[in-house]
C-alpha positions as CSV (number, residue, x, y, z in Angstrom):
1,X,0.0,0.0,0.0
2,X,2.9,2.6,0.7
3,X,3.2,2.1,-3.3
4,X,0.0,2.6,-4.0
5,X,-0.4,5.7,-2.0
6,X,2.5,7.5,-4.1
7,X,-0.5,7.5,-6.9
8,X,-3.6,7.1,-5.3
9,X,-5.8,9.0,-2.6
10,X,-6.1,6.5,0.3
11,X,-8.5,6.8,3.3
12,X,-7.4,5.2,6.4
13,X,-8.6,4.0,9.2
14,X,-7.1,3.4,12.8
15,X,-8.4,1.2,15.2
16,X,-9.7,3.8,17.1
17,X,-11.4,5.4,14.4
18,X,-13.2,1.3,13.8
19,X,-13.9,1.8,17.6
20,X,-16.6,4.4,17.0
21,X,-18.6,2.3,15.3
22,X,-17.7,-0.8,16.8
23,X,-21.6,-2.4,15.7
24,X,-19.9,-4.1,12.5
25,X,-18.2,-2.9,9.2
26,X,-21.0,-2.0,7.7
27,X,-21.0,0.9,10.4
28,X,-17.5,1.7,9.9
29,X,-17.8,2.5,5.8
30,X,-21.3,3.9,6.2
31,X,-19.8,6.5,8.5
32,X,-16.3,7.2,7.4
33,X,-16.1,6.2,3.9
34,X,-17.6,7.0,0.3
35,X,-18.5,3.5,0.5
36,X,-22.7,3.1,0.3
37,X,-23.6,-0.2,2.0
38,X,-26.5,-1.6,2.2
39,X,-28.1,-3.8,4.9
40,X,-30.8,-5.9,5.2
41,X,-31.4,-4.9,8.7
42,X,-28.7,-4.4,11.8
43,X,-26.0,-7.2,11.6
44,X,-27.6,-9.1,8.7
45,X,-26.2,-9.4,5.2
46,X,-24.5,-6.3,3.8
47,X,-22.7,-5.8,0.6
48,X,-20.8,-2.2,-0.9
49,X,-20.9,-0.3,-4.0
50,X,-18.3,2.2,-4.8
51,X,-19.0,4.6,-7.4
52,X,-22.0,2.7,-8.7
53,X,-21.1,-0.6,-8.9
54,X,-21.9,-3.4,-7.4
55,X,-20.9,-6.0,-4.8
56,X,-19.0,-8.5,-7.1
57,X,-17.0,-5.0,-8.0
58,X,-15.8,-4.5,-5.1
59,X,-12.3,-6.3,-3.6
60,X,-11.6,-6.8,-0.1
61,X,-8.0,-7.6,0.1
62,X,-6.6,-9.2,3.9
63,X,-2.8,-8.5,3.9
64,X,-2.1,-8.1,0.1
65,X,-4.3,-11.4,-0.4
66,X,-7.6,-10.9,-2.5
67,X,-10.4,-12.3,0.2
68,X,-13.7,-12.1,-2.0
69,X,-15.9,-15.4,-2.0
70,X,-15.1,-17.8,-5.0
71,X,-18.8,-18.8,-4.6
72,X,-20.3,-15.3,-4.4
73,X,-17.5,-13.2,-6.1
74,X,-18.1,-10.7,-3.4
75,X,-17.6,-9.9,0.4
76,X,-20.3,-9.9,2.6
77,X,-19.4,-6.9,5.3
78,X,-20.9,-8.4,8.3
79,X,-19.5,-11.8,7.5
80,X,-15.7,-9.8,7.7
81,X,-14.0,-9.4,10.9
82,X,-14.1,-6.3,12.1
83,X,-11.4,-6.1,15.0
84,X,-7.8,-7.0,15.5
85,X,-6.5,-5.2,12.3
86,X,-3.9,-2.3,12.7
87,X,-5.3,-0.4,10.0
88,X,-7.9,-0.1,7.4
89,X,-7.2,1.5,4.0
90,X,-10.7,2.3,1.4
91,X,-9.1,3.0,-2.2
92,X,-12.0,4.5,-4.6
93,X,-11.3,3.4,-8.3
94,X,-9.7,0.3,-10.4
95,X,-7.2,-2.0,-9.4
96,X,-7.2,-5.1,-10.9
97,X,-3.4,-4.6,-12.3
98,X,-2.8,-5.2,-8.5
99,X,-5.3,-6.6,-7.5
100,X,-7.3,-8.9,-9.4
101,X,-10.2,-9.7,-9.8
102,X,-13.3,-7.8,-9.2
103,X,-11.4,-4.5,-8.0
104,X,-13.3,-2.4,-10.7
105,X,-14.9,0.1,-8.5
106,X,-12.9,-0.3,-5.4
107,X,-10.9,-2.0,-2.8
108,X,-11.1,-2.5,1.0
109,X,-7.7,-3.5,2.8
110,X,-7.6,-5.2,6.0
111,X,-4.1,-5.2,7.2
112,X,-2.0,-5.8,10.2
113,X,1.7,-5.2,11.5
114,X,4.2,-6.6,13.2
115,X,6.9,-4.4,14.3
116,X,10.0,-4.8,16.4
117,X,11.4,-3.4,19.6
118,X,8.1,-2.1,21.0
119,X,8.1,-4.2,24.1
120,X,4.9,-5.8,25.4
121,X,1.3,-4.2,25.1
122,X,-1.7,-4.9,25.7
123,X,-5.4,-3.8,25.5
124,X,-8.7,-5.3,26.9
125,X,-11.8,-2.8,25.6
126,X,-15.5,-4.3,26.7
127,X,-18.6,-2.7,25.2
128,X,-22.4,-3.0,26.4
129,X,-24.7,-1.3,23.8
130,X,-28.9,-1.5,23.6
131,X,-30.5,-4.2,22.2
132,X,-28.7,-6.8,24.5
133,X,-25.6,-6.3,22.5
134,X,-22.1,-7.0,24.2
135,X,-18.6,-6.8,22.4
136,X,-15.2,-7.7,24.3
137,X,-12.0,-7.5,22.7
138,X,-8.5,-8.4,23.8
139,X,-5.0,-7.4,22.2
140,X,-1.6,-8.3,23.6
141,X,2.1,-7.7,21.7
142,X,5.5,-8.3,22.3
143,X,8.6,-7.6,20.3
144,X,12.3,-7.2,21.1
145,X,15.1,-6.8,18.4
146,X,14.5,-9.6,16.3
147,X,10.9,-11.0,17.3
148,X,7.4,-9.6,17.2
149,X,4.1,-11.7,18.3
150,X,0.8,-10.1,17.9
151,X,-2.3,-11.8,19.4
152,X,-6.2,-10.9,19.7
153,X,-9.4,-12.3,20.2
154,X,-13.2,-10.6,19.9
155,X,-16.5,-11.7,20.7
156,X,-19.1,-9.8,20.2
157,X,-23.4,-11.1,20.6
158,X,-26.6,-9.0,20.2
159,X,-30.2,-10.1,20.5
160,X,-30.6,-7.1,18.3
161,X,-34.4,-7.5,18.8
162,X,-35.2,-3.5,17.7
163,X,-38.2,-2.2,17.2
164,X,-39.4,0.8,14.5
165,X,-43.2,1.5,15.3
166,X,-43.4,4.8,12.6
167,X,-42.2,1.6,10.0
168,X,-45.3,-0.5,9.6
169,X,-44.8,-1.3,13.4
170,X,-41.4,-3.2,12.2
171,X,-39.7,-5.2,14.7
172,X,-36.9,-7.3,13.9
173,X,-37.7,-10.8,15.2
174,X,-35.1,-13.2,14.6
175,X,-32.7,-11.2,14.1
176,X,-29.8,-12.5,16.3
177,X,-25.8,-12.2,15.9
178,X,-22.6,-13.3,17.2
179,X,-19.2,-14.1,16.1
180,X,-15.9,-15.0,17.2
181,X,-12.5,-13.9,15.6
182,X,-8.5,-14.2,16.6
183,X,-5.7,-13.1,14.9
184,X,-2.1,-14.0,15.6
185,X,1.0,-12.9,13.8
186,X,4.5,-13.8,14.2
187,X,7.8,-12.8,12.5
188,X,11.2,-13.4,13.1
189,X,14.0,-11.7,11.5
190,X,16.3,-14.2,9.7
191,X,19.2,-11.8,9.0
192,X,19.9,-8.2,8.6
193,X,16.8,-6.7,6.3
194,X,15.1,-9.5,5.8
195,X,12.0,-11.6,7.8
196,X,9.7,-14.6,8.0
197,X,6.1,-13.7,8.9
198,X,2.8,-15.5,9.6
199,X,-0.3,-13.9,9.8
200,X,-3.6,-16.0,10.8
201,X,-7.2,-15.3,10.8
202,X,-10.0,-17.6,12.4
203,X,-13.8,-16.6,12.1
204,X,-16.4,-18.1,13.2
205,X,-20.4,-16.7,13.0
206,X,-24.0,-16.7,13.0
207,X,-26.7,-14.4,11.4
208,X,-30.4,-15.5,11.8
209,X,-32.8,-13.8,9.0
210,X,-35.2,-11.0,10.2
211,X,-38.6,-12.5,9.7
212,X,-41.7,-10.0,9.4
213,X,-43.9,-11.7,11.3
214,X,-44.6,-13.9,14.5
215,X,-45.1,-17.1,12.9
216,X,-42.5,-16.4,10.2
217,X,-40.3,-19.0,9.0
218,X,-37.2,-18.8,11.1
219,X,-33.6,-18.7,9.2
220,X,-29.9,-18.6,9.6
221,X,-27.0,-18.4,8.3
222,X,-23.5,-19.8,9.4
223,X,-19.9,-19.1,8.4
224,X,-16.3,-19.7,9.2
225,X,-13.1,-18.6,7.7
226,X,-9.8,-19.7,8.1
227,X,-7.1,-17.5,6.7
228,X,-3.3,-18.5,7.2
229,X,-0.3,-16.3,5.2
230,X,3.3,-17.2,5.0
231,X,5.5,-14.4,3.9
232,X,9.7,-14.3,3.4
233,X,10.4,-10.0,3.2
234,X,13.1,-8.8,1.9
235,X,14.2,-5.3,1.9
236,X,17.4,-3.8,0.3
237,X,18.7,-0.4,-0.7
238,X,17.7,-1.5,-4.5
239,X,15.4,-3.9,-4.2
240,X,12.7,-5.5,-2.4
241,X,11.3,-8.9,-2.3
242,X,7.7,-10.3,-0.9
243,X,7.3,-14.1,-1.6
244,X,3.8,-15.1,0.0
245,X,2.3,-18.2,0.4
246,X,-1.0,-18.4,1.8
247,X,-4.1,-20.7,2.3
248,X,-8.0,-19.7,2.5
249,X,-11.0,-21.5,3.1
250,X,-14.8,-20.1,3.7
251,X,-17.3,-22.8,5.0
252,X,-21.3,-21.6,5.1
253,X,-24.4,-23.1,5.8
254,X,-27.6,-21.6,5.1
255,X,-30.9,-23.1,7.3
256,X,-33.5,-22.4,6.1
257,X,-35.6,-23.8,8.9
258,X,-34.0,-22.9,12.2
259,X,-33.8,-26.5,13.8
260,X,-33.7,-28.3,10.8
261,X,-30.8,-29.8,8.4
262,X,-28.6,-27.1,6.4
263,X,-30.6,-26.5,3.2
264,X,-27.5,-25.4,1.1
265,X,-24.2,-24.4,1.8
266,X,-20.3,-24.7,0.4
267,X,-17.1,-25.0,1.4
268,X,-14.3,-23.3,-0.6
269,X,-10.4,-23.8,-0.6
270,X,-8.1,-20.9,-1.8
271,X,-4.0,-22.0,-2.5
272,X,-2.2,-19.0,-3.1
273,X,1.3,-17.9,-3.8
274,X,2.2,-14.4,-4.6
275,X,5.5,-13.1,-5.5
276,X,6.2,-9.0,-5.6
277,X,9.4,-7.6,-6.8
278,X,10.8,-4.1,-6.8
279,X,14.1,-2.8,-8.3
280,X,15.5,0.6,-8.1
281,X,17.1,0.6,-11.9
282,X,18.0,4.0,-10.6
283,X,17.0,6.6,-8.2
284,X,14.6,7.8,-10.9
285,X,13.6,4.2,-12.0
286,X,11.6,2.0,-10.2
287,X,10.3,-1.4,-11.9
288,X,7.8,-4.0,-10.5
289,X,7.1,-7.4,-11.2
290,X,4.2,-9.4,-9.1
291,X,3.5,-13.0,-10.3
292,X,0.5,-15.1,-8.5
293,X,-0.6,-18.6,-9.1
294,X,-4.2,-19.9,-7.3
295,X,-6.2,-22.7,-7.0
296,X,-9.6,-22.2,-6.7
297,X,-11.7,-25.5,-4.7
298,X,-15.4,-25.5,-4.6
299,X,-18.1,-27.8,-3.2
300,X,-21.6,-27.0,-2.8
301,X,-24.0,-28.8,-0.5
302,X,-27.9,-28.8,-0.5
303,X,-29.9,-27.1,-3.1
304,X,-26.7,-25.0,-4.7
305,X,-26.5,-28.3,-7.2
306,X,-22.3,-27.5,-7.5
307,X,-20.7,-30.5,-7.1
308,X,-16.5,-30.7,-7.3
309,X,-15.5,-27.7,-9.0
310,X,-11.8,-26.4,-9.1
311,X,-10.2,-23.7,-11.5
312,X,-6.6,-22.3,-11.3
313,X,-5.6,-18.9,-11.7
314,X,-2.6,-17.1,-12.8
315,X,-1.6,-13.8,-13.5
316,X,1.8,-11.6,-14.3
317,X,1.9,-7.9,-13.7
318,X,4.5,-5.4,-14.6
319,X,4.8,-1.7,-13.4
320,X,7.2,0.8,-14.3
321,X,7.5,3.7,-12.5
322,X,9.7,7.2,-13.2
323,X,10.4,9.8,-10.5
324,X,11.4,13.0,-12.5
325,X,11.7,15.0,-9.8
326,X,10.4,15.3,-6.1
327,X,7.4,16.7,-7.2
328,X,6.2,14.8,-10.5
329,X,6.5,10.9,-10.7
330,X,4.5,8.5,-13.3
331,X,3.8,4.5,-13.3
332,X,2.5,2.4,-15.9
333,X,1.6,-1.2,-15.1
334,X,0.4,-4.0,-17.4
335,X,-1.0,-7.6,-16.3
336,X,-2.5,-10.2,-18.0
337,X,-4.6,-12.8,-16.3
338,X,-4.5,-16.8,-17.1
339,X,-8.1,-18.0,-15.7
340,X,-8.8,-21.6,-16.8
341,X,-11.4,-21.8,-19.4
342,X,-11.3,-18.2,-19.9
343,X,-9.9,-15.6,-22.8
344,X,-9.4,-12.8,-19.9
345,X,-7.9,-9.6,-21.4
346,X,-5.0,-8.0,-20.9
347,X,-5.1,-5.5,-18.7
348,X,-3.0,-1.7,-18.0
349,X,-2.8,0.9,-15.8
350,X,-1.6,4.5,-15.7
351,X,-0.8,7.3,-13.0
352,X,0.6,10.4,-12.9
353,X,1.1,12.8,-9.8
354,X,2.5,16.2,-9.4
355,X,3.1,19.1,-7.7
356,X,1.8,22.4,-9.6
357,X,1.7,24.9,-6.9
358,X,2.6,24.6,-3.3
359,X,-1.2,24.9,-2.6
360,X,-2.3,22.4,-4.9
361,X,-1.3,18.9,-6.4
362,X,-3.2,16.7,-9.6
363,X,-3.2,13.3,-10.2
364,X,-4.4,11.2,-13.0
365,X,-5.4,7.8,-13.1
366,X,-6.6,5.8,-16.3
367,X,-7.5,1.7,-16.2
368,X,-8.7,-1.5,-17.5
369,X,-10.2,-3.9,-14.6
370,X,-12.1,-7.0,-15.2
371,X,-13.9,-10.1,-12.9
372,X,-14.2,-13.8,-14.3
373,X,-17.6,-15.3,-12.9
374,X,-18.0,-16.9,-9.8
375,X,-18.5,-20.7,-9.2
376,X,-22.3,-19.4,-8.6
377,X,-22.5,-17.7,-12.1
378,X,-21.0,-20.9,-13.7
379,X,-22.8,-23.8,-11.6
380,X,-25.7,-23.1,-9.6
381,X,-28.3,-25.5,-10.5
382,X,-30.5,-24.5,-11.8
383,X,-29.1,-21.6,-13.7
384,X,-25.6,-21.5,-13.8
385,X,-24.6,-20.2,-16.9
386,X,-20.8,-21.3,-18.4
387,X,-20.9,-19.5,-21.4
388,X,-20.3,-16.1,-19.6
389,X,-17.9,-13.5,-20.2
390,X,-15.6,-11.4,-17.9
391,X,-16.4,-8.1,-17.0
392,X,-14.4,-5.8,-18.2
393,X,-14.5,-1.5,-17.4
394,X,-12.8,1.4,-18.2
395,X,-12.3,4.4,-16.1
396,X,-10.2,7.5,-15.5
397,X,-10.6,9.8,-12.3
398,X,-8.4,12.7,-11.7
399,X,-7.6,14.1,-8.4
400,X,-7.4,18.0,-7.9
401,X,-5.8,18.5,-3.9
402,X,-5.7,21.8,-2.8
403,X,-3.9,22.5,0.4
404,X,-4.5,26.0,2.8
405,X,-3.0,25.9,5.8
406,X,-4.1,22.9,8.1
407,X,-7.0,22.6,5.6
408,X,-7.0,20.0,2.7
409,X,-9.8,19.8,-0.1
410,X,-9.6,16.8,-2.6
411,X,-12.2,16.3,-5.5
412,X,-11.8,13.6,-8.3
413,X,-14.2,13.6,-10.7
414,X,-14.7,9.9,-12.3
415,X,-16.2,8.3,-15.4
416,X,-16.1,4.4,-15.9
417,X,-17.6,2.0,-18.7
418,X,-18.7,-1.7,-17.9
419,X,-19.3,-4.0,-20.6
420,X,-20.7,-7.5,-20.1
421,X,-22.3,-7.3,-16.8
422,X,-23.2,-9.9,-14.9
423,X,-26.6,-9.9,-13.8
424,X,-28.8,-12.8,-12.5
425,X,-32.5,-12.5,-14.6
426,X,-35.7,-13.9,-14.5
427,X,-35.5,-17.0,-17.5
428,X,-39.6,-17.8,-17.5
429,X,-39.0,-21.3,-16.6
430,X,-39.3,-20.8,-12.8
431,X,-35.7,-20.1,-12.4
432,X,-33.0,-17.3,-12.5
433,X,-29.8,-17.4,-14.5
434,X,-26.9,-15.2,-14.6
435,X,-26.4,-13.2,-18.5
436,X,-23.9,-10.9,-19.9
437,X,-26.6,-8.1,-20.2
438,X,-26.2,-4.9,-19.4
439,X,-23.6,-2.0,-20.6
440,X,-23.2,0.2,-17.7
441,X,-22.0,3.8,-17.4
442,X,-20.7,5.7,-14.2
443,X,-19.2,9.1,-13.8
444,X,-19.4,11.1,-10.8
445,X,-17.8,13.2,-8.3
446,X,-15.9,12.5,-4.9
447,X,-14.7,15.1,-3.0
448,X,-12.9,15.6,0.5
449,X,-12.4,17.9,3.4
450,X,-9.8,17.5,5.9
451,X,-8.4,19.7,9.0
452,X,-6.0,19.0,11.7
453,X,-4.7,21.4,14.4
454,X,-2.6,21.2,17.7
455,X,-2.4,23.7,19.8
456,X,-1.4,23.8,23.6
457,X,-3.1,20.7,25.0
458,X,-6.0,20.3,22.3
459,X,-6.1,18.6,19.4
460,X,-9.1,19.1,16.6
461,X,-9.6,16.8,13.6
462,X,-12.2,17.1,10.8
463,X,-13.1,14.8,7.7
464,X,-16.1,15.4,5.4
465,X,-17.1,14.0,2.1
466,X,-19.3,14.6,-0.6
467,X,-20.0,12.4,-3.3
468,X,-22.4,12.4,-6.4
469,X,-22.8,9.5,-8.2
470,X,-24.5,8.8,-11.4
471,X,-24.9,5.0,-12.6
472,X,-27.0,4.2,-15.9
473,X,-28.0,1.3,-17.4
474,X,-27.4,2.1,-21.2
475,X,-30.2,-0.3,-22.2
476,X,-33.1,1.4,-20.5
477,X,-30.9,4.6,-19.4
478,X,-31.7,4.7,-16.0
479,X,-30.4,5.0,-12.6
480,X,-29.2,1.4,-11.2
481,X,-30.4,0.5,-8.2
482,X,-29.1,0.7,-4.3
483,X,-27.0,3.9,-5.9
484,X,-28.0,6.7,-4.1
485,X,-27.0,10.5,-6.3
486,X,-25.9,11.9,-3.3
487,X,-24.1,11.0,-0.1
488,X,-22.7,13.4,2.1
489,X,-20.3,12.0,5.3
490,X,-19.1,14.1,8.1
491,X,-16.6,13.0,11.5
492,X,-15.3,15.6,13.8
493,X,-13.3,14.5,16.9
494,X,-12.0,17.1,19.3
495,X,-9.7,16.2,22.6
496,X,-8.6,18.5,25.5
497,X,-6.0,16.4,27.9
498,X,-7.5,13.0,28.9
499,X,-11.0,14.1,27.2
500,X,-12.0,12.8,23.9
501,X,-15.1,14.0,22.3
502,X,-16.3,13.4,18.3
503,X,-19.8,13.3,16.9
504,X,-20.0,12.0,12.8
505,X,-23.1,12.7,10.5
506,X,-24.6,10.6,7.0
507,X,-26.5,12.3,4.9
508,X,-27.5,9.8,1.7
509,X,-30.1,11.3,-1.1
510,X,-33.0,9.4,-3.1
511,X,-31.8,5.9,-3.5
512,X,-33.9,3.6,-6.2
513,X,-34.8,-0.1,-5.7
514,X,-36.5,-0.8,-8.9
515,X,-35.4,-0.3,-12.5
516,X,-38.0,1.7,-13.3
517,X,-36.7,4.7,-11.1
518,X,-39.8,4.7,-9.3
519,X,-40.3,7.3,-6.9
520,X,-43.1,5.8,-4.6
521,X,-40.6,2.8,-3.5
522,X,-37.6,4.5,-3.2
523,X,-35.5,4.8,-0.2
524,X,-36.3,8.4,0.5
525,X,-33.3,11.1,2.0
526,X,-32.4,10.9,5.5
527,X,-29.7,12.3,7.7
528,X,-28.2,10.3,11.1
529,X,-25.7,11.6,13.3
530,X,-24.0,9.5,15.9
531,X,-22.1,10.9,19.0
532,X,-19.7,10.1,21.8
533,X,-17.3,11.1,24.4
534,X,-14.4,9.5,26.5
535,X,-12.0,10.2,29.6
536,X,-9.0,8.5,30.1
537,X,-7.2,8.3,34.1
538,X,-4.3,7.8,34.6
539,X,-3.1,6.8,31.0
540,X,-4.6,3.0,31.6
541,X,-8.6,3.0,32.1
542,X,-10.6,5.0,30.1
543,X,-14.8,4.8,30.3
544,X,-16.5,5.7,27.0
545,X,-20.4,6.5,26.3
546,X,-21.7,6.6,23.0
547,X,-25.1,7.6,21.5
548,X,-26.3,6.4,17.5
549,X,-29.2,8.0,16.0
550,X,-29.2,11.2,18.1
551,X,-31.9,12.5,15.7
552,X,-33.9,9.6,16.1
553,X,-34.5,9.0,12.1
554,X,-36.4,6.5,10.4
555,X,-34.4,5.2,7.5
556,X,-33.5,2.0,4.9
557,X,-30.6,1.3,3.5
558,X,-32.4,-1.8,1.9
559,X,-36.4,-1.5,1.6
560,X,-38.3,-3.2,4.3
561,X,-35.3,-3.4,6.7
562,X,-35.0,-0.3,8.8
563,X,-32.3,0.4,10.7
564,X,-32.0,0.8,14.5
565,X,-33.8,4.1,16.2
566,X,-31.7,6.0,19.1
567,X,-29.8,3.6,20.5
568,X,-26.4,3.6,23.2
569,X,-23.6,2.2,24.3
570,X,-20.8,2.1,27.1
571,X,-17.4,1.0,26.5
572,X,-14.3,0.4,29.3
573,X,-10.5,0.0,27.9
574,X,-7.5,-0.8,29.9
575,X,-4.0,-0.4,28.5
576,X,-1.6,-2.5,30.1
C-alpha cells in the first residue's frame, strides 16, 4: 500500500477510528467512507458499491491477499471481521493490475503489523450497547530486536431485537448475531533486512434472518473462515522482495428452517502464492514485477446443485514507474490474467502525480479492470450459466488537492464504462440465470475535506465527504439500483487532555430499488448523526459513552429493513 499511495488517494482508518462504530463494518464504511452499504437490517447481510457498482466489484483484500468469495465473487461486510486489524485503508477506483479480480470500483484493505522493539502491550476494551448487545475485545504484543508476536481475540453477541413502530410497526424478530475472531502474527528476523512472517485469521459466526412476522419462518446463516499467510520480506537499498504463500478456506451453511438440516451451503479452498518484486534501476527508475498462481476449490451442498468444482488462476503484472523529480512521478503497469477456461484480457494501468503549486497537487489515473464469474454464475443449478464473459471497465478519475493551511480539499471527478455485466434475470422457466446483459455507465464526483490542528493541550480533527454518483443502465438509461446521487459524510473528533469528544453525520439522497426509477418505493433522503465522548485516568482505564441515532431517524438502506432508532452504548479500555 505505501506504493500505492505515491498514486492514489487512500483513506485510512485506525483502530480507534473502527472503535466508533464498533456495531460491525458496515457501520465503519457507512460512516467514514464513500462506500454506500446496504443492509438488510442491523447485523444481517450487507454488501458495498463504490462509485456505482456493485458488490461483485468491489475487492476486499486481507494483507495483500484478495479475500472475495469464490462462490459469491463478493464480500459480505458483516461476514468480515471487524477487530484486531492495525489499519484499514478504502481505495475508490480500479485496481485489478494489482489486485485482481473484481477490483473495478474499489478496494477495502484489512491489514496488520508486526513491528519490532516495541516491548509488550496490551489492551482489553469491553462494550455493552442497547439491544442486548455485548462486544469484548482483547490485544496483547511483544517484540524485542528480532521477534514480534501479535495476538487478539473478539466476541461480540446481540439479541438485536429493535423495534421501529413509525415503519409499519417493524420489529426485527429473529434477528440475532454473534461471532468470534482471533488473529495472531509472528515474525522473526532471519538476517539483517530480511524476515519470516505468519499472519492468521479464524472466524467463526452466526446471522439469523429477520422475519416480518410472529409465525414467520425462522432462518440462519452460518460461516467460518480460516485464513493462514506465509510471507519471506526482503528489503534492500535496491530492491525489495515479498514471496507469499498463503491458504483460504470459507465454510457456510444456510438453514432455512431454524432446527432443521442445512438446506445449502459450500465450502471453498483458496491455495495462493504471490511473489512481488521491486528494483531501483536507478533513483529515478523504479520497476515492478508481481506474479500469483491460485487454485480455486469449490463444493456445494444442499440445493446449490455445484458439485467438485476447481479452476486455477494465474496472473503476471509489470509496473514501471519514473520519479522526474520530487514533485512529479509516473507508473504504468500491465497484467494479463491466465483463468482456466477463460480468454481474460490484458489488462493496463496509468498514474501520474504532481506538484503544480505549493497549494495544490493533480493526479491522474486511467484503467482496464475485469472479474471472471464466480462458481455461482458458472454452476448453480438450476441456472448457472458457463458461457459467460468477464467483466471488463474502463475508467479514468483525476484528483485535484488543494492545500491552505491545516485545511486539505480533494475532489476527483470519475467516469467508468462496464461492458458484459453480470446480472442474475428472470429465464420464464421458474428459475433465475446469470447473462452478460447490461452496458453500464458511471461518472461522478468525490470530494474531500480535511483539518488537523494542535495547539497547547488540544487537538481538533475534521473529515467530510461529498459524493455524487451517477450509474445508468445504457439499455433502459436509468439509474441502477441501491445507488443513491448523493451521499454526504461528516466525522469531527475534538480532545482536550484525557478528554476525547467526536460526533459524525450521514446524509444519503433518493436511492432507487427498482429499475424503473420509481419514486413511490424509493429509499427516500435521510440524515443520522451518531455521537460520543471519552475520559482516560491515569493513562490505563478509560470509560467511553456513545449515543447512535441522536436524531432519532427513520431510514433503509435496503427496503423493508429499517435500521436501529436511538440507540447507546458504554465501553471500558484498559491499556496494560
Amino acid at each position: 500500500m505505501n506504493k500505492v499511495k505515491l498514486f492514489h488517494k487512500i483513506t485510512t482508518l485506525t483502530p480507534a477510528d473502527i472503535q466508533k462504530n464498533s456495531s460491525n463494518l458496515s457501520e465503519v464504511l457507512r460512516f467514514q467512507s464513500p462506500v454506500y452499504i446496504k443492509e438488510n437490517g442491523r447485523g444481517a447481510v450487507s454488501s458495498p458499491s463504490f462509485r456505482g457498482t456493485t458488490a461483485q466489484q468491489t475487492a476486499f483484500v486481507w494483507n495483500g491477499i484478495n479475500i472475495n468469495s469464490q462462490f459469491l465473487g463478493q464480500g459480505d461486510v458483516n461476514n468480515i471481521a471487524l477487530f484486531g486489524y492495525d489499519h484499514m485503508e478504502v481505495k475508490s477506483g480500479g485496481g485489478s493490475v494489482i489486485y485482481g479480480s473484481g477490483a473495478i470500483g474499489g478496494s477495502i484493505h484489512l491489514n496488520n503489523d508486526l513491528n519490532f522493539n516495541q516491548g509488550f502491550n496490551g489492551t482489553f476494551n469491553s462494550e455493552v450497547a442497547s439491544f442486548g448487545t455485548f462486544n469484548n475485545f482483547l490485544k496483547a504484543s511483544y517484540s524485542n530486536e528480532k521477534f514480534s508476536f501479535k495476538a487478539s481475540g473478539n466476541y461480540v453477541i446481540s439479541e438485536n431485537d429493535y423495534e421501529v413502530p413509525e415503519a409499519q410497526n417493524y420489529i426485527n424478530r429473529n434477528g440475532k448475531f454473534y461471532n468470534t475472531t482471533y488473529n495472531i502474527g509472528i515474525s522473526y528476523k532471519i538476517a539483517d533486512r530480511q524476515k519470516i512472517s505468519w499472519q492468521s485469521q479464524f472466524y467463526d459466526a452466526t446471522q439469523n434472518y429477520p422475519i416480518f412476522s410472529e409465525n414467520g419462518n425462522r432462518s440462519k446463516y452460518e460461516a467460518q473462515t480460516v485464513r493462514s499467510l506465509l510471507s519471506w520480506d526482503i528489503n534492500k537499498n535496491k530492491f525489495a522482495n515479498s514471496l507469499k504463500t498463503a491458504y483460504t478456506e470459507d465454510n457456510f451453511q444456510y438453514f432455512g428452517i431454524y432446527n432443521a438440516p442445512s438446506t445449502s451451503g459450500g465450502i471453498n479452498k483458496n491455495y495462493i502464492v504471490k511473489n512481488d518484486f521491486n528494483y531501483f534501476i536507478s533513483p529515478k527508475w523504479n520497476v515492478n514485477a508481481i506474479g500469483e498462481f491460485q487454485q480455486n476449490q469449490g463444493e456445494g451442498q444442499g440445493d446449490s446443485g455445484i458439485g467438485r468444482v476447481s479452476r486455477n488462476v494465474g496472473s503476471i503484472a509489470g509496473l514501471l514507474r519514473y520519479f522526474a523529480t520530487s514533485n512529479l512521478r509516473f507508473e504504468a503497469g500491465i497484467k494479463k490474467d491466465f483463468v482456466e477456461g477463460y480468454s481474460s484480457p490484458v489488462l493496463y494501468s496509468f498514474s501520474g502525480k504532481g506538484k503544480v503549486a505549493d497549494w495544490y497537487n493533480l493526479n491522474l489515473n486511467l484503467s482496464k479492470n475485469f472479474r471472471f464469474p464466480s462458481f455461482n454464475d458458472l454452476y448453480w443449478t438450476p441456472g448457472g450459466n458457463s458461457d459467460l464473459k468477464p467483466e471488463t471497465s474502463y475508467q479514468a478519475d483525476m484528483n485535484h488537492e488543494f492545500i491552505v493551511k491545516d485545511f486539505k480539499l480533494s475532489i476527483t471527478p470519475y467516469f467508468m464504462r462496464i461492458t458484459d455485466m453480470i446480472r442474475w434475470l428472470d429465464t420464464g422457466l421458474g428459475y433465475w440465470a446469470p447473462f452478460n446483459t447490461n452496458k453500464v455507465e458511471s461518472y461522478g464526483l468525490e470530494s474531500q475535506l480535511t483539518y488537523e490542528k494542535q495547539f497547547n493541550n488540544h487537538f481538533i480533527k475534521l473529515n467530510a465527504g461529498y459524493i455524487y454518483t451517477k450509474s445508468t443502465n445504457l439499455e433502459t438509461q436509468r439509474q441502477l439500483t441501491y445507488v443513491p446521487l448523493h451521499k454526504v459524510f461528516m466525522n469531527a473528533d475534538y480532545q482536550y487532555k484525557f478528554l476525547k469528544v467526536y460526533a459524525q453525520g450521514m446524509f444519503n439522497g433518493l436511492t432507487y430499488t427498482t429499475t424503473d426509477e420509481s419514486r413511490p418505493k424509493a429509499l427516500q433522503p435521510y440524515f443520522v448523526m451518531n455521537a460520543g465522548s471519552s475520559f482516560t485516568i491515569l493513562k490505563k482505564y478509560t470509560l467511553g459513552f456513545k449515543v447512535n441515532n441522536i436524531t432519532d431517524t427513520i431510514y433503509e438502506t435496503v427496503a423493508y429493513y429499517p435500521l436501529p432508532k436511538r440507540n447507546y452504548s458504554i465501553t471500558g479500555t484498559i491499556n496494560f
